[in-house]
C-alpha positions in Angstrom: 0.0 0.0 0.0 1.3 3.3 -0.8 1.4 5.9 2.2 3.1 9.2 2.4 3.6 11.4 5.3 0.7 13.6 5.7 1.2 18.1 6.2 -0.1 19.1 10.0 -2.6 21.4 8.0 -4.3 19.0 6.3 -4.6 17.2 9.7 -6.1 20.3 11.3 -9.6 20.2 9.3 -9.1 23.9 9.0 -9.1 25.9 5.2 -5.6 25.7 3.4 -3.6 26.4 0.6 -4.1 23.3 -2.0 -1.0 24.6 -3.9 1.1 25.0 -0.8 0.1 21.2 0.1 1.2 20.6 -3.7 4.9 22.4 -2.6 5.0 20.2 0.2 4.2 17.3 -1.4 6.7 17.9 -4.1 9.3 18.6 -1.4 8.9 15.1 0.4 9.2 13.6 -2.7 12.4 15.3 -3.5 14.0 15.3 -0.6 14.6 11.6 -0.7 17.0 12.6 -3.4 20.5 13.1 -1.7 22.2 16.7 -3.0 25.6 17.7 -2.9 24.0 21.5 -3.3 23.4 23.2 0.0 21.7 26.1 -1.9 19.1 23.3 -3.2 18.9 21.3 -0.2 18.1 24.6 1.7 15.3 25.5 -0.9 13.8 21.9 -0.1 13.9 22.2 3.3 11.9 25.5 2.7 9.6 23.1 0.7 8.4 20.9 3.3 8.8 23.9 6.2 5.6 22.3 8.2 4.3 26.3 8.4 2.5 26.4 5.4 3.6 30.9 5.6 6.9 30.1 5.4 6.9 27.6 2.7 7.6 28.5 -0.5 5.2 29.0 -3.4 5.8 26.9 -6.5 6.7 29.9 -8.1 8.9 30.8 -5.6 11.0 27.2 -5.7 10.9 27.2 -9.3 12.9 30.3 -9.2 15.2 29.8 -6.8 15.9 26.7 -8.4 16.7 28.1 -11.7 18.9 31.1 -10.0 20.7 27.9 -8.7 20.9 26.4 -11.3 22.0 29.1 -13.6 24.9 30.2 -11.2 26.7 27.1 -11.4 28.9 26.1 -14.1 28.2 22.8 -16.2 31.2 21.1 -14.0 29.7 22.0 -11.0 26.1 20.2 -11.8 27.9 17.1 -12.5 27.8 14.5 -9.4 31.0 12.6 -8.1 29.8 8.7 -9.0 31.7 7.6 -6.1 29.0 9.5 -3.9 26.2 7.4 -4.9 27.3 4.0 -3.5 
């Protein structure tokens, strides 16, 4: 059976955001994912923040992501294969 870890505002019965529970679900699923980025594992961790305020809108991961992304150089997006084992 599939199961995934469920946000505390969704357990509260109270009105929410569906697109920030979308962010959050996004983020758990992405998190599982090891980085060698800190700037991306911070902008995860501001994913799944379990204050639906502080948590980031898609639009909001989406760009940080690509400012991320777009900083590095190509070298510096490729991942050491000895870190996977």
């Amino acid at each position: 059976m599939y199961s995934c870890p469920c946000p505390l505002e969704l357990l509260s019965r109270t009105v929410y955001c569906p697109f920030k529970l979308d962010v959050w679900q996004l983020g758990c699923s992405l998190v599982e994912f090891e980085s060698t980025i800190p700037a991306i594992d911070e902008v995860l961790a501001r994913m799944t923040d379990v204050d639906p305020v502080r948590r980031l809108s898609a639009r909001e991961a989406l760009d940080r992501f690509s400012t991320i992304v777009h900083s590095m150089g190509p070298e510096d997006l490729l991942i050491d294969v000895s870190c996977l084992s």
